[in-house]
N, C-alpha and C positions, 0 to 999 in steps of 0.2 A: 388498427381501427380504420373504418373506413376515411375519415377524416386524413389522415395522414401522420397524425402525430407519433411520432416516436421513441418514443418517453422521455422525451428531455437531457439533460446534461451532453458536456461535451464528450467524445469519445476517450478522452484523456484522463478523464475524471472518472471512468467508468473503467476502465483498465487500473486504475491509481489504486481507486479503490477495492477490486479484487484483486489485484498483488498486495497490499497493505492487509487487507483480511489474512490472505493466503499466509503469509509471515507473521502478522500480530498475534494469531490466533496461538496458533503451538507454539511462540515463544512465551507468551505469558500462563499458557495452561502447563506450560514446560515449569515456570517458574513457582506456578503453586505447586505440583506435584513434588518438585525437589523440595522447596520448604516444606511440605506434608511430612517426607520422610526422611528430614533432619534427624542423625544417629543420636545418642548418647553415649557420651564416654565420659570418666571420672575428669571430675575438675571442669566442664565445659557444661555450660547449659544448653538444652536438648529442647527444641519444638520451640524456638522462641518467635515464632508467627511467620508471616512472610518479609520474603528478604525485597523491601521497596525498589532498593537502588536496580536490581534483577531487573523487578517488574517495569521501572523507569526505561531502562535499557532499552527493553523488549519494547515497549513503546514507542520511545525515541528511533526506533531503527524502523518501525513499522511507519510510522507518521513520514520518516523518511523518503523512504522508498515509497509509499504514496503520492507525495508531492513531485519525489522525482520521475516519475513514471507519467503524472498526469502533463510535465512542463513536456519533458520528451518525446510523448505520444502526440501531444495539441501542436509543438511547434515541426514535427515531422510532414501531420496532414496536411498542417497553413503551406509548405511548403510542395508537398505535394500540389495543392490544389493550385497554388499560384503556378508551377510549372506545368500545370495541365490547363490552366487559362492560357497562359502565355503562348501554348502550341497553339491551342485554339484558334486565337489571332491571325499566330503567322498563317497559318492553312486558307484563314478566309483574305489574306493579302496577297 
């Protein structure tokens, strides 16, 4: 936009989030399709719905890798950018 805005959040949170997509997604659509086609054999009950702890898993690993993506991308830049202030300086002393 002309304005300059550009769409808001930090770059960290924006990388967080499309790796956390990127993973969450086909681990949990992973986790329906294998409960979907739960076998049957004698003596074991067959299609007993979906397996939660799976689905928690795939979850847990994806929230993960989220959060740890968004610390690691934000505090890489902070740090970039202080060392490109920092040059800055010394150039104009």
């Amino acid at each position: 936009m002309a304005n300059g805005y550009d769409g808001g959040g930090a770059i960290g949170g924006k990388w967080g989030c499309a790796l956390s997509a990127a993973l969450g997604v086909p681990l949990i659509a992973g986790a329906v399709v294998l409960s979907a086609y739960g076998e049957c054999a004698e003596g074991v009950a067959c299609h007993q719905g979906l397996n939660w702890r799976l689905l928690a898993g795939g979850a847990l690993a994806a929230i993960g890798l989220g959060f740890g993506t968004l610390l690691l991308v934000n505090v890489t830049f902070r740090r970039l950018r202080m060392l490109a202030a920092q040059e800055k300086r010394d150039g104009e002393n």
